[in-house]
N, CA, C and O atoms as CSV, one atom per row, in Angstrom:
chain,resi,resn,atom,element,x,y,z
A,1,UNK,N,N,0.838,-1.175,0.000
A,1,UNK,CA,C,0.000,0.000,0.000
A,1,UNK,C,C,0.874,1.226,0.000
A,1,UNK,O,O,1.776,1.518,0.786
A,2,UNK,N,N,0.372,1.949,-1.152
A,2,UNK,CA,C,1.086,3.497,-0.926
A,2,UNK,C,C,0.692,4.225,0.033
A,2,UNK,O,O,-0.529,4.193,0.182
A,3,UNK,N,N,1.488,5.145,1.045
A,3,UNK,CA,C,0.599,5.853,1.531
A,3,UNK,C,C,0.408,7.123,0.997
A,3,UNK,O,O,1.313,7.355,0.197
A,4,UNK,N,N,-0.171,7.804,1.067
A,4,UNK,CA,C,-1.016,8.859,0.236
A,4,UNK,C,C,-0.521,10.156,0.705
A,4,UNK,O,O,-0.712,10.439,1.887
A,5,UNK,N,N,0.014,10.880,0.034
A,5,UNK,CA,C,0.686,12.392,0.922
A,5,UNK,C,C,-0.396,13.119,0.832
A,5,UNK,O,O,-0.822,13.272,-0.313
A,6,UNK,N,N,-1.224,13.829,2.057
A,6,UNK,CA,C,-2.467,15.366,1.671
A,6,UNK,C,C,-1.338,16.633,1.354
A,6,UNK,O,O,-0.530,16.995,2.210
A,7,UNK,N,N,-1.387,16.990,0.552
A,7,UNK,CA,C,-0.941,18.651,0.643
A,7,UNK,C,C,-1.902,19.449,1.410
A,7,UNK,O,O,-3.074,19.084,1.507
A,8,UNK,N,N,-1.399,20.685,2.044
A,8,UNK,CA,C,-1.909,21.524,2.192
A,8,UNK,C,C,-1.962,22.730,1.335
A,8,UNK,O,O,-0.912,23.224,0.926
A,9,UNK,N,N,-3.194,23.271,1.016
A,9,UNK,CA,C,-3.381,24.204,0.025
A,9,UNK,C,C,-2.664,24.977,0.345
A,9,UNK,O,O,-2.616,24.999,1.575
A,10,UNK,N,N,-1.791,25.940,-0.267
A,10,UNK,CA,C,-1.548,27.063,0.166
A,10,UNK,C,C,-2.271,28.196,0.088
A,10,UNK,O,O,-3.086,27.989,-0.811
A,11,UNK,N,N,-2.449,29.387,0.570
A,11,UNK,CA,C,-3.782,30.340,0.870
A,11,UNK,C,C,-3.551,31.427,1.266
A,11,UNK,O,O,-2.533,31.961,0.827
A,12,UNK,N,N,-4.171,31.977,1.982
A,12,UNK,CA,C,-4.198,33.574,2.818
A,12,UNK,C,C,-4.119,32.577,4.140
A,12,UNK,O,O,-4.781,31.581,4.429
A,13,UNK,N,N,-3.148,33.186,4.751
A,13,UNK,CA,C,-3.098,32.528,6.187
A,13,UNK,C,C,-3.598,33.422,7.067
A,13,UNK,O,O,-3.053,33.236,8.155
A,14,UNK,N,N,-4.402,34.329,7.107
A,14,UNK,CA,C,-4.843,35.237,8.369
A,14,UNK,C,C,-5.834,35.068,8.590
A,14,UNK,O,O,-6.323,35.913,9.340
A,15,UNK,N,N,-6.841,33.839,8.087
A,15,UNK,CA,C,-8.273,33.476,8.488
A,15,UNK,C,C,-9.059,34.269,7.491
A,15,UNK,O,O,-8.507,35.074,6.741
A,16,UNK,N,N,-10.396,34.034,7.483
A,16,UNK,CA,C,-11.645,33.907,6.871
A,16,UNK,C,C,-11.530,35.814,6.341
A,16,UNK,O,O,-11.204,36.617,7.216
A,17,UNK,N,N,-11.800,36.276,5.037
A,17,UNK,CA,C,-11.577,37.229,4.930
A,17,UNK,C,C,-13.288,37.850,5.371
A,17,UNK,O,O,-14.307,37.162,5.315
A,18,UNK,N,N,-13.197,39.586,5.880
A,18,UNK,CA,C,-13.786,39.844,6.572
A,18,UNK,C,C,-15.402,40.139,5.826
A,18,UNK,O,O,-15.214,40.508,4.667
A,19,UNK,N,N,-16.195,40.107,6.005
A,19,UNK,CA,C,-17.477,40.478,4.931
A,19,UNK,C,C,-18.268,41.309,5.160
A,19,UNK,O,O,-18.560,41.219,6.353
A,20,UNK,N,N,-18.801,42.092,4.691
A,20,UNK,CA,C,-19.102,42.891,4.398
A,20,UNK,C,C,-20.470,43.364,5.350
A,20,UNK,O,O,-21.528,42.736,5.316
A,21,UNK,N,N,-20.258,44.517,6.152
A,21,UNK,CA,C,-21.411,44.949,6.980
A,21,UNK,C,C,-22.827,44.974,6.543
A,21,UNK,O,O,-23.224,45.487,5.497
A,22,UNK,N,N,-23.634,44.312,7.527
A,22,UNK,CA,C,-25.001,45.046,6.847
A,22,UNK,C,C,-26.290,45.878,7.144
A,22,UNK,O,O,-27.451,46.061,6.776
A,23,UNK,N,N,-24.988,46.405,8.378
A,23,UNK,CA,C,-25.716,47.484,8.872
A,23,UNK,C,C,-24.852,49.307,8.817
A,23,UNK,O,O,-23.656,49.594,8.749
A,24,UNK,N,N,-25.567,49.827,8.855
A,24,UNK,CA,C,-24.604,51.249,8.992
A,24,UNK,C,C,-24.205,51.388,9.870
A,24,UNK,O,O,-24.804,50.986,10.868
A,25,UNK,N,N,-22.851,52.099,9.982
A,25,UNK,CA,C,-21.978,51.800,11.551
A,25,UNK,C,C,-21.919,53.600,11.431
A,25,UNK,O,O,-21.793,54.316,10.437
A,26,UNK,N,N,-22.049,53.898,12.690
A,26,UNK,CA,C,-21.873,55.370,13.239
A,26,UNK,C,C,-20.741,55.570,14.205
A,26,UNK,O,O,-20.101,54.538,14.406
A,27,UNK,N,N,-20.276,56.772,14.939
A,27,UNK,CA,C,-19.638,57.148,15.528
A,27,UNK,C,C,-20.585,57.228,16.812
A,27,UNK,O,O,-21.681,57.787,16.799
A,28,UNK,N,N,-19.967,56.536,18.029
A,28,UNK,CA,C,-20.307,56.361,19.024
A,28,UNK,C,C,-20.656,58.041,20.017
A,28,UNK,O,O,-21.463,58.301,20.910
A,29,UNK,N,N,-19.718,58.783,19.384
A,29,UNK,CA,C,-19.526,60.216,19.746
A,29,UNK,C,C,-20.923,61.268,19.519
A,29,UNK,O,O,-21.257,62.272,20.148
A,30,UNK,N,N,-21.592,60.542,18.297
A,30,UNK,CA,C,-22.871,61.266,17.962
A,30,UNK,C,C,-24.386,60.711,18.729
A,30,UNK,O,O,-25.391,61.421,18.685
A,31,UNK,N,N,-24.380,59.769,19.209
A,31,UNK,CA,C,-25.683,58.897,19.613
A,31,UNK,C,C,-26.246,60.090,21.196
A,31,UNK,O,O,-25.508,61.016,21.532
A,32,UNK,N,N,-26.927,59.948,21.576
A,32,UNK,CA,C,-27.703,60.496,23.022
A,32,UNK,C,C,-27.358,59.557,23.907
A,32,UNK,O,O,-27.132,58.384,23.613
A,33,UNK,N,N,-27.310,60.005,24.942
A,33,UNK,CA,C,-27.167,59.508,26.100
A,33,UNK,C,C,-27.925,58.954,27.396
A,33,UNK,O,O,-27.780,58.105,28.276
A,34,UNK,N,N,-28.829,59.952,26.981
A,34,UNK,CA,C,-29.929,59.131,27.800
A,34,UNK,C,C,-31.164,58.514,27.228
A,34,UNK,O,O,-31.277,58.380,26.010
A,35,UNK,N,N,-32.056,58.150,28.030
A,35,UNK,CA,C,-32.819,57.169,27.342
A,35,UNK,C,C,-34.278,57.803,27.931
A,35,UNK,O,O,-34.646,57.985,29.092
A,36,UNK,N,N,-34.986,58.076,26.564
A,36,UNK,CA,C,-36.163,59.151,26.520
A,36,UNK,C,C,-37.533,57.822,26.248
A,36,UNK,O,O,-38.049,57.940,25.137
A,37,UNK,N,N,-38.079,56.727,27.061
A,37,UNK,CA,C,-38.723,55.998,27.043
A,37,UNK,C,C,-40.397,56.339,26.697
A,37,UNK,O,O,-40.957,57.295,27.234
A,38,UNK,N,N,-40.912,55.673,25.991
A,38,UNK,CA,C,-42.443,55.990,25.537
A,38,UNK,C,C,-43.217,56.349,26.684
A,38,UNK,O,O,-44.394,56.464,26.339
A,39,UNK,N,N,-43.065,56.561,27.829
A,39,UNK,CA,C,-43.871,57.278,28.568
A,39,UNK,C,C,-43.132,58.182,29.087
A,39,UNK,O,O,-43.526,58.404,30.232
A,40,UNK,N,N,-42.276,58.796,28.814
A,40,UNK,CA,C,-41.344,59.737,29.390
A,40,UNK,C,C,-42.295,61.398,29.926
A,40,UNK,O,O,-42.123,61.996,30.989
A,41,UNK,N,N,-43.057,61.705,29.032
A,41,UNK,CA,C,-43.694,62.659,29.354
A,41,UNK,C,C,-45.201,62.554,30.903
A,41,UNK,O,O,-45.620,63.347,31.746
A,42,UNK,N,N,-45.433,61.482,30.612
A,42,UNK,CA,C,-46.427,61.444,31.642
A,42,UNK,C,C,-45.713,61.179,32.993
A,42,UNK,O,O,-46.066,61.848,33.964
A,43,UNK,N,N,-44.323,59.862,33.183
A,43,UNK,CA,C,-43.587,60.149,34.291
A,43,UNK,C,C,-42.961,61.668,34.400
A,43,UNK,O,O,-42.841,62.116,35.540
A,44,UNK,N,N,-42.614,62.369,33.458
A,44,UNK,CA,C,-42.374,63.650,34.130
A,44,UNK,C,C,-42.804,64.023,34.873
A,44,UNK,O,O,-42.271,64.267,35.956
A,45,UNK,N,N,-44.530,64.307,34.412
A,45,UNK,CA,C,-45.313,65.040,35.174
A,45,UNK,C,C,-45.708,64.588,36.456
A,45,UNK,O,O,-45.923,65.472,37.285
A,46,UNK,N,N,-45.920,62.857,36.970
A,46,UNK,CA,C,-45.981,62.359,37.752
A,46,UNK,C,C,-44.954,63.368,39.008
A,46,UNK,O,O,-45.218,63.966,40.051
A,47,UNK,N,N,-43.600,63.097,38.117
A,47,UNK,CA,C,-42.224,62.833,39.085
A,47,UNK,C,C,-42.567,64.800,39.948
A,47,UNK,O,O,-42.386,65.210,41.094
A,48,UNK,N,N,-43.084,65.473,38.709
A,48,UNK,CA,C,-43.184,67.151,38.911
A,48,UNK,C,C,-44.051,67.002,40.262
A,48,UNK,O,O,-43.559,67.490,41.280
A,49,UNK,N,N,-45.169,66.433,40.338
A,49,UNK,CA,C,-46.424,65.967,41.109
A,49,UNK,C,C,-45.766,65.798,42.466
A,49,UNK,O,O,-45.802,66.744,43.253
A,50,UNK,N,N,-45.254,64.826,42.748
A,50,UNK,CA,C,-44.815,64.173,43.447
A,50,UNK,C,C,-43.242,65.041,44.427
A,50,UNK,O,O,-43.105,64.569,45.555
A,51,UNK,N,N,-42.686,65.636,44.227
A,51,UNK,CA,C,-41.943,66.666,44.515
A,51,UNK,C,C,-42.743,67.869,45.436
A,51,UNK,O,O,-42.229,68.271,46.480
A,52,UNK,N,N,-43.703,68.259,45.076
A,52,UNK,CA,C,-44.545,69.181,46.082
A,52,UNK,C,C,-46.127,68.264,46.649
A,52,UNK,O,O,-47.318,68.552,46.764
A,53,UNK,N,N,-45.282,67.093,46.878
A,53,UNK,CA,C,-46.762,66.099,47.578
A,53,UNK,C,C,-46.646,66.372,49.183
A,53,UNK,O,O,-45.799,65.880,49.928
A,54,UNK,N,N,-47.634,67.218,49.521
A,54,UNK,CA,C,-47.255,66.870,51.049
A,54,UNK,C,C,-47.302,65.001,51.633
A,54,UNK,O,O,-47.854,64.011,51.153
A,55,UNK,N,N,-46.399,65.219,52.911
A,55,UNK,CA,C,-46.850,64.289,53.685
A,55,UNK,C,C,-47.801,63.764,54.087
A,55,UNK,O,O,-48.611,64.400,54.762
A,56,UNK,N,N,-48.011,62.237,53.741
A,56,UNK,CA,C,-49.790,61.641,53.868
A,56,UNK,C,C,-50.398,61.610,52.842
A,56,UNK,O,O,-51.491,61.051,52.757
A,57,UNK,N,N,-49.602,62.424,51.492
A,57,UNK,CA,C,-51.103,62.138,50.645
A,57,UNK,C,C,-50.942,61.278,49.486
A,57,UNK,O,O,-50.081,60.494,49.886
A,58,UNK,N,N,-51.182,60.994,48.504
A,58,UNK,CA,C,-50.798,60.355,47.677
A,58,UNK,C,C,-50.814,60.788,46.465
A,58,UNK,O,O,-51.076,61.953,46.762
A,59,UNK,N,N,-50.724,60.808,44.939
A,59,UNK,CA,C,-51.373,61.258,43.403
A,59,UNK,C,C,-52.000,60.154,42.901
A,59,UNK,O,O,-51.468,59.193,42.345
A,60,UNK,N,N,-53.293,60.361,43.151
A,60,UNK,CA,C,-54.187,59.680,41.941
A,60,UNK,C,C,-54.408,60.013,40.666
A,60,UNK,O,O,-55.044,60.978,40.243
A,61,UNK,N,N,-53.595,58.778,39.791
A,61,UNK,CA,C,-53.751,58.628,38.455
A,61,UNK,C,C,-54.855,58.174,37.947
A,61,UNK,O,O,-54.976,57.018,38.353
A,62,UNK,N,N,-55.981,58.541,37.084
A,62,UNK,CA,C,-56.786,57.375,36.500
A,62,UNK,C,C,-56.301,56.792,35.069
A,62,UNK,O,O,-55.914,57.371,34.054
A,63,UNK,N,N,-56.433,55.722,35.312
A,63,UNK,CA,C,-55.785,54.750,34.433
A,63,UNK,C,C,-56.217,54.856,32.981
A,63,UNK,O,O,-55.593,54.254,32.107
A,64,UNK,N,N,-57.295,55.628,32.705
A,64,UNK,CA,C,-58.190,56.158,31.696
A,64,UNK,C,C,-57.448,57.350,30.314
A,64,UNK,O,O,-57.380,57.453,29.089
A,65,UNK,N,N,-57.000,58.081,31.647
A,65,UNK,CA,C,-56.200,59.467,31.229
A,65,UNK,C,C,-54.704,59.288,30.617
A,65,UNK,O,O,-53.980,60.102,30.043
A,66,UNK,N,N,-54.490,57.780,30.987
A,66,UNK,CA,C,-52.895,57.543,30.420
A,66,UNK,C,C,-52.301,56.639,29.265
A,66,UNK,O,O,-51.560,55.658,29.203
A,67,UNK,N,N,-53.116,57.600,28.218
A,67,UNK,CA,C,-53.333,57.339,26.689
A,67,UNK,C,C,-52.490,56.022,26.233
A,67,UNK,O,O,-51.315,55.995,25.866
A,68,UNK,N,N,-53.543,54.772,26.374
A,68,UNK,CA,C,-53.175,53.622,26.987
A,68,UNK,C,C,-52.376,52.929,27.568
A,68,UNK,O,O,-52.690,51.739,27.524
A,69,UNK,N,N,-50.953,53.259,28.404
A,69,UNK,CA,C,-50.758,52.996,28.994
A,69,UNK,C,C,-50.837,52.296,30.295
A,69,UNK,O,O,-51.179,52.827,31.352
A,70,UNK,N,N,-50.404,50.741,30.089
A,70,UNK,CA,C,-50.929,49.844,30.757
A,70,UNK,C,C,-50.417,50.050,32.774
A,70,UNK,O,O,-49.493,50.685,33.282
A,71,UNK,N,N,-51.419,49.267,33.354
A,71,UNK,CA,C,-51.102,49.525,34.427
A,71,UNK,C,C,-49.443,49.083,35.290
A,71,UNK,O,O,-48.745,49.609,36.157
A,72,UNK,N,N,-49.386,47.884,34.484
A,72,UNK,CA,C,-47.803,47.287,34.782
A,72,UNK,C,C,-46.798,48.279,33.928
A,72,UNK,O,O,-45.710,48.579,34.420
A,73,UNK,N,N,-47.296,48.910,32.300
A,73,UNK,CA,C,-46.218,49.491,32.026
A,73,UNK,C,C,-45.989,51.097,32.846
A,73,UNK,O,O,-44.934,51.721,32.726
A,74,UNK,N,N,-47.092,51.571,33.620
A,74,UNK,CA,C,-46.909,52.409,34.463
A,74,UNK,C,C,-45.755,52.562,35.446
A,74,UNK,O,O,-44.830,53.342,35.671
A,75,UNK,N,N,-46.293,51.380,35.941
A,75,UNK,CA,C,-45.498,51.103,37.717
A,75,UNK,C,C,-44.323,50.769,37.126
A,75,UNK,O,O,-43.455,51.307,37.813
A,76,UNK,N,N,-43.671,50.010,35.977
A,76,UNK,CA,C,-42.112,49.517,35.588
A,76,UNK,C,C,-41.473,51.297,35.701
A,76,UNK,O,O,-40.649,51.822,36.450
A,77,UNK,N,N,-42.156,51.723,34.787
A,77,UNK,CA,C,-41.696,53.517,34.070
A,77,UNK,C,C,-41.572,54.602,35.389
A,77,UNK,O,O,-40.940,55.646,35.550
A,78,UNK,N,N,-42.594,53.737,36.330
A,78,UNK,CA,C,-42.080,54.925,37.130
A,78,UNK,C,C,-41.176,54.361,38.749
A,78,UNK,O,O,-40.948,55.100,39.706
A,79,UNK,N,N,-40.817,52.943,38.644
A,79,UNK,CA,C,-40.046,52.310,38.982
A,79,UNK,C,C,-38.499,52.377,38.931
A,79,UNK,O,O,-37.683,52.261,39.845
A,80,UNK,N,N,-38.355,52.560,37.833
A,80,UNK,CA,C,-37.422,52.720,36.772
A,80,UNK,C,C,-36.582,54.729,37.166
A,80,UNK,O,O,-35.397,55.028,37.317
A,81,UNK,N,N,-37.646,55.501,37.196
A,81,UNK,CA,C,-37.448,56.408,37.126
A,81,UNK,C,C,-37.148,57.200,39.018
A,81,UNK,O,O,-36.272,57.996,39.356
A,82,UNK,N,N,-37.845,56.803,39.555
A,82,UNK,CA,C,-37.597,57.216,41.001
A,82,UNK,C,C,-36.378,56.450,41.962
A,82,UNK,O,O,-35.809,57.009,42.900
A,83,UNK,N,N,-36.115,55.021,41.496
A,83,UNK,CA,C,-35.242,54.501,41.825
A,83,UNK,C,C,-33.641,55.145,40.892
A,83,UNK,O,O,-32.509,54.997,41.351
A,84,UNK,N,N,-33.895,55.707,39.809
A,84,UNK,CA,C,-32.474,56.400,39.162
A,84,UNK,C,C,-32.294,58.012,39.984
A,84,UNK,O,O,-31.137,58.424,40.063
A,85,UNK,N,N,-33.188,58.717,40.458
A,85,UNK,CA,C,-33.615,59.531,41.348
A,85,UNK,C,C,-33.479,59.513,42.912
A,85,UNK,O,O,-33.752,60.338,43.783
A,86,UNK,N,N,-32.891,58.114,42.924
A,86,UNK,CA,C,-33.211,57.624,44.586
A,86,UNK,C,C,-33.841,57.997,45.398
A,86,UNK,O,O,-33.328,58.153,46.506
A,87,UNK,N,N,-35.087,58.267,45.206
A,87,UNK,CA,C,-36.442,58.453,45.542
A,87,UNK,C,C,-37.238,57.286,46.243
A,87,UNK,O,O,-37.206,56.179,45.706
A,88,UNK,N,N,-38.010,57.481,47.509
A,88,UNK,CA,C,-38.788,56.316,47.864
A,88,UNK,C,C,-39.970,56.449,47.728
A,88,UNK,O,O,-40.336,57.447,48.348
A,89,UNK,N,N,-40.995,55.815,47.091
A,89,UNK,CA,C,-41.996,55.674,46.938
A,89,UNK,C,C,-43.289,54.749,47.165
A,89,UNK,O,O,-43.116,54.087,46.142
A,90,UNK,N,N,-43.917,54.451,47.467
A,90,UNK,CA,C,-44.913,53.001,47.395
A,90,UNK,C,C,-46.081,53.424,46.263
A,90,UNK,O,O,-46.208,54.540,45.760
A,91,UNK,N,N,-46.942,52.176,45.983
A,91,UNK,CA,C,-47.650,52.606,44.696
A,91,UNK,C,C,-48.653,51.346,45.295
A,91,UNK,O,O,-48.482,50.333,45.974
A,92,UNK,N,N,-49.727,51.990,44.668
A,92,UNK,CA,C,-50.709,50.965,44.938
A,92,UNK,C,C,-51.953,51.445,43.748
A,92,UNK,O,O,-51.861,52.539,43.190
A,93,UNK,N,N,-53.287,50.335,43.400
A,93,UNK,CA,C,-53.633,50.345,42.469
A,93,UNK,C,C,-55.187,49.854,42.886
A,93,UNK,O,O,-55.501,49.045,43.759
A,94,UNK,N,N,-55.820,50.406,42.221
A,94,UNK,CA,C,-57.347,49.363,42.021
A,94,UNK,C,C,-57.569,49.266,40.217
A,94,UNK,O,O,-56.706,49.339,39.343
A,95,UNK,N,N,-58.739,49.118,40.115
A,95,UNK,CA,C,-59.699,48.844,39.122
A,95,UNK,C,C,-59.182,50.046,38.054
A,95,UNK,O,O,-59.228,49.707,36.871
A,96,UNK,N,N,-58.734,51.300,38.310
A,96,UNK,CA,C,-59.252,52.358,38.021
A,96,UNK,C,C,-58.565,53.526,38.009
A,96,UNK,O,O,-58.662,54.406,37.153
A,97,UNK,N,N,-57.580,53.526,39.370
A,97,UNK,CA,C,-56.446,54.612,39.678
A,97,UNK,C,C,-55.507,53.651,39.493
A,97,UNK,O,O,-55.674,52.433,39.543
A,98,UNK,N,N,-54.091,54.510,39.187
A,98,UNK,CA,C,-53.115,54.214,40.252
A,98,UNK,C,C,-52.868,55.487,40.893
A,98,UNK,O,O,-53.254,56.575,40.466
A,99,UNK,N,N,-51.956,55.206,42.326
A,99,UNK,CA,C,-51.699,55.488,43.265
A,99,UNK,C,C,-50.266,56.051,43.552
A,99,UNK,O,O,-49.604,55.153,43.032
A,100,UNK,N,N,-49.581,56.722,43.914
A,100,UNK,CA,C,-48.341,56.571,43.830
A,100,UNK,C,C,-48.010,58.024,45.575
A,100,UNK,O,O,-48.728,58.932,45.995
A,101,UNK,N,N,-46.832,57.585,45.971
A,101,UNK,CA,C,-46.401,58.593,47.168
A,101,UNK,C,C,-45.479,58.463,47.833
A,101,UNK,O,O,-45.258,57.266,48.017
A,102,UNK,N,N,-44.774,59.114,48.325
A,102,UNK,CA,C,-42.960,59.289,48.494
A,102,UNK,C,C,-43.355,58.921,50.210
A,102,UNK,O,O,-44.101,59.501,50.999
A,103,UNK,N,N,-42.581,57.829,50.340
A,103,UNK,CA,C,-42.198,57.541,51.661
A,103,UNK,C,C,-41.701,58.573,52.832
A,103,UNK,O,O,-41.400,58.144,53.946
């Protein structure tokens, strides 16, 4: 039996050549920085609310008025937003309102 020599091809030895993007690439230098979330305007006004709340009381939201905005995506948005604020708050809910008030 002969044994059989493999050559190795010879090639580009620096690995797989690179291909071609297929997305547009930007400069990291131009993008925003913060993050302006689909309810950003109604937690504003909440957060405005809530700043001259006396002690004891709470802001009732009706759940009606918050151009559909769901009741869980409420409480995440303004979760989200008082905890980057380090703000304490509790929140509570029925049928109808939500509830919201600084510890």
């Amino acid at each position: 039996m002969a044994k059989e020599r493999i050559k190795k091809k010879k090639g580009n030895s620096r690995g797989p050549s690179p291909r071609t993007s297929r997305y547009e690439r930007v400069s990291v230098a131009s993008l925003g920085k913060g993050r302006r979330g689909k309810h950003h305007h109604l937690v504003k006004e909440i957060l405005q609310d809530l700043e001259s709340l006396p002690k004891g009381s709470a802001i009732k939201i009706p759940l009606a008025d918050t151009d559909g905005v769901t009741l869980a995506n409420l409480r995440s948005a303004m979760h989200r937003a008082t905890t980057s604020r380090s703000l304490r708050v509790e929140t509570s809910s029925d049928e109808h309102n939500f509830y919201i008030w600084k510890l």
